[in-house]
Backbone as CSV, one residue per row, in Angstrom:
resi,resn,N_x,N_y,N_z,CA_x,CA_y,CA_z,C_x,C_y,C_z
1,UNK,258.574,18.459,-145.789,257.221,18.284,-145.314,257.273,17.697,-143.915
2,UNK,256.570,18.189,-143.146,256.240,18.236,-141.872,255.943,16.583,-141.727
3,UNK,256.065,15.725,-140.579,255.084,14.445,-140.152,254.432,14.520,-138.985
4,UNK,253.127,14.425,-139.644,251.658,14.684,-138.676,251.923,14.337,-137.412
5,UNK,252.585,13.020,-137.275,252.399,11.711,-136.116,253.533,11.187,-135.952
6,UNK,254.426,12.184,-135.420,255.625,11.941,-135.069,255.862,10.954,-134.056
7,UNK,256.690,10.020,-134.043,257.244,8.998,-132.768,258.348,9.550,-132.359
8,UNK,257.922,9.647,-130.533,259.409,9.795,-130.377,258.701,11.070,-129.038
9,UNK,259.740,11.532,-128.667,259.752,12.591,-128.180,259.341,14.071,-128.635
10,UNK,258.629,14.501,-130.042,258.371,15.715,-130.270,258.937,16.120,-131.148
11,UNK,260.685,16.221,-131.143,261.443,16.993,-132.184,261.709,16.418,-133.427
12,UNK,260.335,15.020,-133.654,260.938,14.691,-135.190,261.800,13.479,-135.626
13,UNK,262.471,12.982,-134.100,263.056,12.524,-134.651,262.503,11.150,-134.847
14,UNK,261.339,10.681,-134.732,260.717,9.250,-134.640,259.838,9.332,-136.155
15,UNK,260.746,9.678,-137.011,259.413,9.972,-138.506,259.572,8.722,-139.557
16,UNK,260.339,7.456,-138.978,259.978,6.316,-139.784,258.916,5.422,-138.710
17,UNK,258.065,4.851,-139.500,256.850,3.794,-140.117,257.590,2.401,-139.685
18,UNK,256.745,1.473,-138.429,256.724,0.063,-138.576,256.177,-0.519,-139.235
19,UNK,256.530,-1.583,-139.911,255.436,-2.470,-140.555,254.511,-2.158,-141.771
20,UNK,253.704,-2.809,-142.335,253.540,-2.477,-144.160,252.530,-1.160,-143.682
21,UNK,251.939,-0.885,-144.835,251.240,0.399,-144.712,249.807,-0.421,-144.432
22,UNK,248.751,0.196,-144.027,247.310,-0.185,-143.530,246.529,0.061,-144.720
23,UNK,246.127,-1.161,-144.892,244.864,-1.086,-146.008,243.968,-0.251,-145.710
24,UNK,243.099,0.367,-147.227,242.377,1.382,-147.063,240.877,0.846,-146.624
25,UNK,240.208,1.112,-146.500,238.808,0.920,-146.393,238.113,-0.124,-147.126
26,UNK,238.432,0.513,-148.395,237.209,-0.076,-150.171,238.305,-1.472,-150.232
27,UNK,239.420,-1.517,-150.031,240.296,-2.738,-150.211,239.693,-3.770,-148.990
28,UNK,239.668,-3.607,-147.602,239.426,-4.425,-146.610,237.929,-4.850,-147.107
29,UNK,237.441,-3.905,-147.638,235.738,-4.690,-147.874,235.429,-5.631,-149.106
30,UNK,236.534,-5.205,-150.035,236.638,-6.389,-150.994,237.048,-7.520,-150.839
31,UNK,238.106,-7.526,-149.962,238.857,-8.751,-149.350,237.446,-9.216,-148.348
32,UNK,237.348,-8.860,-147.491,236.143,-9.641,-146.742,234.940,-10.223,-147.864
33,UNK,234.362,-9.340,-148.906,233.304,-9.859,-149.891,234.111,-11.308,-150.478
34,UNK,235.163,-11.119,-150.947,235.776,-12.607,-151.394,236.417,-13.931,-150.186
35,UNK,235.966,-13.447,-149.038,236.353,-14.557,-148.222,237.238,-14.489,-147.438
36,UNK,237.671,-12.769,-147.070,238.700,-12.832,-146.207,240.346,-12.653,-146.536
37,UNK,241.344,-12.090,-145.583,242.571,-12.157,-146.055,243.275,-13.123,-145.915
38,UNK,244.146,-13.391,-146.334,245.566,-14.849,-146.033,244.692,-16.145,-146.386
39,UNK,243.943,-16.474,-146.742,243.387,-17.675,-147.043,242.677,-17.317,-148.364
40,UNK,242.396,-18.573,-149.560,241.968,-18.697,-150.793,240.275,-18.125,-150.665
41,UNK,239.583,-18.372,-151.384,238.824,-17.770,-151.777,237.641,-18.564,-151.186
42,UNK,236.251,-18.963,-150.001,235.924,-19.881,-150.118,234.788,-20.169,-151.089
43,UNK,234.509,-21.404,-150.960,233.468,-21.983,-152.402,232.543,-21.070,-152.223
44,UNK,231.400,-20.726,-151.016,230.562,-19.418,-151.210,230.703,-18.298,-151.917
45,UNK,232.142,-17.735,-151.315,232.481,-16.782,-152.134,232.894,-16.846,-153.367
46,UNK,233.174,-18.058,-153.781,233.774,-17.780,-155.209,232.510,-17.947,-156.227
47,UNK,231.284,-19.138,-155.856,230.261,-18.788,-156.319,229.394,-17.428,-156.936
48,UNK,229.318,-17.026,-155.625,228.833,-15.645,-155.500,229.284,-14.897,-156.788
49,UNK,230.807,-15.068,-156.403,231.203,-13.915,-157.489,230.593,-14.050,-158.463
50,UNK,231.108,-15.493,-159.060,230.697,-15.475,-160.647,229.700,-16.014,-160.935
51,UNK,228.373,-16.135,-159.945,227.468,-15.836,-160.792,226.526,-14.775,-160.725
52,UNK,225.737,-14.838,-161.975,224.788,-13.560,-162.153,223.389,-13.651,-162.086
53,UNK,222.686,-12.725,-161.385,221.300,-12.916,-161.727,220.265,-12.222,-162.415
54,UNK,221.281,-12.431,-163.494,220.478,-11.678,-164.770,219.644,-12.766,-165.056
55,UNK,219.618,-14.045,-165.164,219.040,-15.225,-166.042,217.651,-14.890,-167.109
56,UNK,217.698,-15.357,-168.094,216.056,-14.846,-168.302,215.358,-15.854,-168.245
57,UNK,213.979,-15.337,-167.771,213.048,-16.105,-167.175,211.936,-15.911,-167.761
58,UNK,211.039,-15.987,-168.734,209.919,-16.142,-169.132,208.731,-15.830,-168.333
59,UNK,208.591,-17.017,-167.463,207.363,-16.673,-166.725,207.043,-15.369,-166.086
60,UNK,208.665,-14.424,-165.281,208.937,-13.369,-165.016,208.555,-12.279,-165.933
61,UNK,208.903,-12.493,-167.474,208.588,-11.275,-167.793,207.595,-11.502,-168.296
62,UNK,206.673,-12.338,-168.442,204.733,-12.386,-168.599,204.287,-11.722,-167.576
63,UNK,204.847,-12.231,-166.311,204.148,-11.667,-165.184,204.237,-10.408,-165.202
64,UNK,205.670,-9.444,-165.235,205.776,-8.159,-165.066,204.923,-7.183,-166.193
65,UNK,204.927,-7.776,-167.654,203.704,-7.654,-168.528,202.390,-7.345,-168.492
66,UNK,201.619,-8.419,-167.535,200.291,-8.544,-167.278,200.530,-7.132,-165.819
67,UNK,201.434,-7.466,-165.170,201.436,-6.302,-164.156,201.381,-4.958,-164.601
68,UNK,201.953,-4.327,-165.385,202.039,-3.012,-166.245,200.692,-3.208,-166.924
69,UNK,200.544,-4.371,-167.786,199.076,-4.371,-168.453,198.018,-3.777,-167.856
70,UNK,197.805,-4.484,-166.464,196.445,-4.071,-165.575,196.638,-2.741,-165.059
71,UNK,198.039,-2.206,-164.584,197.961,-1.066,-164.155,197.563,0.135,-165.097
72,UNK,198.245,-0.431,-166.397,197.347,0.649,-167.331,195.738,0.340,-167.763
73,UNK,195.247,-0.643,-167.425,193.925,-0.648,-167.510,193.276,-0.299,-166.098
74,UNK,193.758,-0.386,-165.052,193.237,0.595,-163.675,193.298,2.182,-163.859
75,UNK,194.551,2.798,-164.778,194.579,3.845,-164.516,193.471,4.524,-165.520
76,UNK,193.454,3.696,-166.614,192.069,4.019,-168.112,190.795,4.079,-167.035
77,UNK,190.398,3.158,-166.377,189.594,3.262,-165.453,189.300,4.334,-164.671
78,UNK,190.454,4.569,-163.625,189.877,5.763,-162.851,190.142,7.046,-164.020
79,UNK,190.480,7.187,-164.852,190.258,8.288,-165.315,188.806,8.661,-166.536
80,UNK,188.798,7.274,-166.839,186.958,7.584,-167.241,186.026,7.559,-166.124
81,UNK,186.568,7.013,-164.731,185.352,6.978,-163.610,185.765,8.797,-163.119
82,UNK,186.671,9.422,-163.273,186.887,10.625,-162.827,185.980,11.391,-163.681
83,UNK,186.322,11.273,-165.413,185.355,12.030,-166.283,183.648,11.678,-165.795
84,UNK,183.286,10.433,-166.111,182.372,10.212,-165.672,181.649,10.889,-163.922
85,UNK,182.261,11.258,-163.135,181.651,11.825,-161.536,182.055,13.293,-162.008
86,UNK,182.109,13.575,-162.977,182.362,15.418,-163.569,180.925,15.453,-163.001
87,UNK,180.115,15.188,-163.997,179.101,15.568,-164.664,178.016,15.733,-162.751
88,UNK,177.946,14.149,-162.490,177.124,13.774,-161.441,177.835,13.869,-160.042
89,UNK,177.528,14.522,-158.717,177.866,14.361,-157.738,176.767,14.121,-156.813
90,UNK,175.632,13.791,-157.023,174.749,12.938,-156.322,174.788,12.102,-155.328
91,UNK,175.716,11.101,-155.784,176.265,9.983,-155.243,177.560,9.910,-154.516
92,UNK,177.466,9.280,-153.567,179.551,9.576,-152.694,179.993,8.813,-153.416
93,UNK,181.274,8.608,-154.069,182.242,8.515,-154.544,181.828,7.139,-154.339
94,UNK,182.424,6.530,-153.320,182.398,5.167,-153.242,181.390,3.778,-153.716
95,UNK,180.383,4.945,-153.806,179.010,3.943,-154.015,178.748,3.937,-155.633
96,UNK,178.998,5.557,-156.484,179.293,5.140,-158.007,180.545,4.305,-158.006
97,UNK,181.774,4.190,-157.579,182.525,3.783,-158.109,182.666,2.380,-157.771
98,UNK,181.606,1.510,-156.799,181.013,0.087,-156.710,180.152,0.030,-158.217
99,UNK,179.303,0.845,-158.476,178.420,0.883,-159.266,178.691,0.687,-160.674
100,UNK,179.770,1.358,-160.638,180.437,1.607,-162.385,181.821,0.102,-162.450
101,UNK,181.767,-0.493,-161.317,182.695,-1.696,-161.087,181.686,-2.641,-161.672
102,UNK,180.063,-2.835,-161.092,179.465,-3.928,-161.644,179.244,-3.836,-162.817
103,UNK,178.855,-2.336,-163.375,178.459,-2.611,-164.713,179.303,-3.032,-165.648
104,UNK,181.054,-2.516,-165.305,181.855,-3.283,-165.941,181.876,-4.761,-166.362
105,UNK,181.975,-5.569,-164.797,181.551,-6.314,-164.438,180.873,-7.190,-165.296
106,UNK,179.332,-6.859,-165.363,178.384,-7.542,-166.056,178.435,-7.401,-167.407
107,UNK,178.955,-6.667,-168.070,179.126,-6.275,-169.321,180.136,-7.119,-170.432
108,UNK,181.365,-7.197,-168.778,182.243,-8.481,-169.668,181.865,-10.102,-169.344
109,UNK,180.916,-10.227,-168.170,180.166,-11.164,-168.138,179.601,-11.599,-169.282
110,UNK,178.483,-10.950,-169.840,177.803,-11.113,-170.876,178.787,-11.390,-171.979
111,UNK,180.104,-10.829,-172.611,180.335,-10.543,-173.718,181.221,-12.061,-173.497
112,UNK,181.839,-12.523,-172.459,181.956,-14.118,-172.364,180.864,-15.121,-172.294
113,UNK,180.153,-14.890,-171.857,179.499,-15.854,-171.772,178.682,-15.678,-173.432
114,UNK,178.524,-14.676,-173.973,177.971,-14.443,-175.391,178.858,-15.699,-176.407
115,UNK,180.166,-15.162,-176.165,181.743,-16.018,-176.813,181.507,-17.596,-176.709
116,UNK,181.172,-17.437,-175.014,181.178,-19.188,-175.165,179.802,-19.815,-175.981
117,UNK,178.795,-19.266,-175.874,177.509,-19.443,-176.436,178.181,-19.969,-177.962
118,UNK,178.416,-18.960,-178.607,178.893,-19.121,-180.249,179.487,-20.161,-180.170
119,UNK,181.103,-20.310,-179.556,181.737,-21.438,-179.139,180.693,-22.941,-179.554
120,UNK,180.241,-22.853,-178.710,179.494,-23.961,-178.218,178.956,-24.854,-179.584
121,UNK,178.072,-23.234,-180.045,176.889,-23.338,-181.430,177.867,-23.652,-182.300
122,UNK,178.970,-23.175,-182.648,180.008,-23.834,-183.758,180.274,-25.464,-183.553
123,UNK,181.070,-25.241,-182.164,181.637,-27.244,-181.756,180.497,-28.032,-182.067
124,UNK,179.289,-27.559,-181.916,178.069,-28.402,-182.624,177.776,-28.728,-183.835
125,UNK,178.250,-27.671,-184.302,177.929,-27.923,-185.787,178.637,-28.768,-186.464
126,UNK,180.148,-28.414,-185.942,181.291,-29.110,-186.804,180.786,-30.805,-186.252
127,UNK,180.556,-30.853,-184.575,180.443,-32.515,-184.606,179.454,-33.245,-185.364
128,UNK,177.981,-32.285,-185.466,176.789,-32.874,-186.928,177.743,-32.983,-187.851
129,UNK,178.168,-32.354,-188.370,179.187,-32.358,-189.948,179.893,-33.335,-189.665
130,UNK,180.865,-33.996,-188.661,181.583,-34.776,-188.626,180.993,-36.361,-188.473
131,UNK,179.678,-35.971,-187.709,178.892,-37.799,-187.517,178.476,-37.719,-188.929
132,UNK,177.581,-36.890,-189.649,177.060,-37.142,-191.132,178.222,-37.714,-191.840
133,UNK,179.269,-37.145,-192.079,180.317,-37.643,-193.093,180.756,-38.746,-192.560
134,UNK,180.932,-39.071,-191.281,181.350,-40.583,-191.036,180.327,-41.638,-191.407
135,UNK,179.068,-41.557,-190.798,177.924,-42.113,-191.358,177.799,-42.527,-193.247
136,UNK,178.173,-41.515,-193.361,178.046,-41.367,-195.019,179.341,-42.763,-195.522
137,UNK,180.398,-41.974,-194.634,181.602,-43.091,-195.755,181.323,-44.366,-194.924
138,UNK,181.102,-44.552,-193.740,180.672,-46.219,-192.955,179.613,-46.799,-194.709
139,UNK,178.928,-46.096,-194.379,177.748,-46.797,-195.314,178.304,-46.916,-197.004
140,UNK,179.260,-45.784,-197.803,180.210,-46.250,-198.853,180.993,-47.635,-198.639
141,UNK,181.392,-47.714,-197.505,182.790,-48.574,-196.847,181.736,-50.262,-197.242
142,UNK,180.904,-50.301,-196.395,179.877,-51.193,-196.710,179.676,-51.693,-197.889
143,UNK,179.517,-50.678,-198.734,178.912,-51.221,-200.327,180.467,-51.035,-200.667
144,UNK,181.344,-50.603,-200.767,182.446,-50.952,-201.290,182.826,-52.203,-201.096
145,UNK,182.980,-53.129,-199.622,183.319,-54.331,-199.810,182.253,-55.183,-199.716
146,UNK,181.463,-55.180,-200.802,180.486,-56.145,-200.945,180.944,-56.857,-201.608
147,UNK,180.789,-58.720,-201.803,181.107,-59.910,-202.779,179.915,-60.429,-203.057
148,UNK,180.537,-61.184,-204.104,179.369,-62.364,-204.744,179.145,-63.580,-204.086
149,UNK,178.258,-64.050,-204.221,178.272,-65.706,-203.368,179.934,-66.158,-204.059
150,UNK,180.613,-65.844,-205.103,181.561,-66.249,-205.139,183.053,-65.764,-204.757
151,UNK,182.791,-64.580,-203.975,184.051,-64.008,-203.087,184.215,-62.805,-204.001
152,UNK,183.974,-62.656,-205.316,184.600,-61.338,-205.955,183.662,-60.253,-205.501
153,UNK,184.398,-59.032,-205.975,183.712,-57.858,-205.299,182.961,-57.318,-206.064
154,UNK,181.384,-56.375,-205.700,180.093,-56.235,-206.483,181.095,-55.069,-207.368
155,UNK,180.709,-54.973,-208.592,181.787,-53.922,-208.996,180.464,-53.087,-209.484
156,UNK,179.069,-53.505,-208.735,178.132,-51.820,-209.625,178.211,-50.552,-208.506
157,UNK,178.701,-51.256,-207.167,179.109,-49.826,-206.574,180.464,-48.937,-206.408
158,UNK,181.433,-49.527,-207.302,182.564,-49.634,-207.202,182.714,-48.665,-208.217
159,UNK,181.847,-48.880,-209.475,181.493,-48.097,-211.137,180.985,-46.578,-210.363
160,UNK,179.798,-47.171,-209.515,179.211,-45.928,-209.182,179.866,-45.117,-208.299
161,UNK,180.870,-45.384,-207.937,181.834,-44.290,-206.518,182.706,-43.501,-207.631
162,UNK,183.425,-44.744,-208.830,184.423,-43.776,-209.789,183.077,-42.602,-210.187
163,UNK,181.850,-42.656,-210.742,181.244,-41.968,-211.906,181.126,-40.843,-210.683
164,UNK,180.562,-40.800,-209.601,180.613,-39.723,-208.885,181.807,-38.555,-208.454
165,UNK,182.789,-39.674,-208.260,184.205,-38.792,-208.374,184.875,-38.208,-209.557
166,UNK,184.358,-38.584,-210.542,184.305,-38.088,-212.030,183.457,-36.858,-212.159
167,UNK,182.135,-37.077,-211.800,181.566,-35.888,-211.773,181.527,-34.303,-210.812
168,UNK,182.397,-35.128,-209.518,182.469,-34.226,-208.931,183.500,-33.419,-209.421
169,UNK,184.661,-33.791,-209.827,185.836,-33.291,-210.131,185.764,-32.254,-211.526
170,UNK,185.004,-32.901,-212.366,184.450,-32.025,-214.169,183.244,-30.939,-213.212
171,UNK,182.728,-30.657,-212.066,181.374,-29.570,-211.828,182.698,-28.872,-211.043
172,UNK,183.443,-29.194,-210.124,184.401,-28.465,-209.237,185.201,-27.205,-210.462
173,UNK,185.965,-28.097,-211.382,186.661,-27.198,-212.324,185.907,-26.132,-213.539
174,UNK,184.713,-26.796,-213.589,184.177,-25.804,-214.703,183.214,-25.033,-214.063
């Protein structure tokens, strides 16, 4: 076999190689990514290497979630605002599709503010229910520790709390 890059004068006879062979390309760029040749590795680079940024992150994939979420509720959108401008071309584009934005708009307005309404009418109710029953046992609590001019305790409301819890318990089961 022939040598491409003969040394020498022409006839061949210069066909040995000084010195090691020349790194290829993909080798010199790995060596530079780790920090270079003839010297160790430095702390940047050795970082780098080993770590990864896979990590998982939570907040990341809520976010990318809600991102896909809305885009498929933009695209549900323009394609009922597309069905919807079939029918009607009256209007330029831009001005139904402000139009069909508010009614959205107001529609989920209402259906929150409807939510919080109920909201509201419930937390009310439960706090009546909750002052009555406190009211109720304050005023048991009362006649429960009632005494005699001689320190012992009245025992006719004491009779009357068992006979009620007696009765409640025999109407509950039967």
């Amino acid at each position: 076999m022939k040598n491409r890059n003969p040394k020498g004068n022409g006839n061949g006879e210069g066909s040995t190689m000084d010195g090691p062979k020349p790194m290829t390309m993909k080798k010199k760029k790995n060596m530079n990514r780790l920090g270079g040749s003839g010297t160790g590795l430095s702390l940047q680079a050795f970082a780098n290497a080993k770590s990864t940024s896979n990590h998982y992150n939570p907040a990341l994939i809520k976010k990318k979630k809600e991102f896909y979420k809305n885009a498929k509720y933009v695209n549900k959108f323009k394609k009922s605002l597309k069905q919807q401008n079939q029918g009607k071309n009256s209007l330029p584009s831009a001005q139904r599709t402000i139009e069909s934005l508010r009614q959205v708009y107001e529609k989920q307005w209402e259906e929150k503010e409807k939510a919080r309404m109920e909201r509201e009418a419930a937390m009310q109710v439960k706090k009546e229910q909750r002052e009555k029953a406190e009211a109720q046992r304050k005023v048991e609590r009362k006649e429960m520790f009632k005494k005699t001019r001689h320190g012992q305790p009245v025992m006719k409301y004491r009779i009357q709390h068992l006979l009620q819890s007696i009765q409640g318990s025999s109407s509950a089961s039967s």
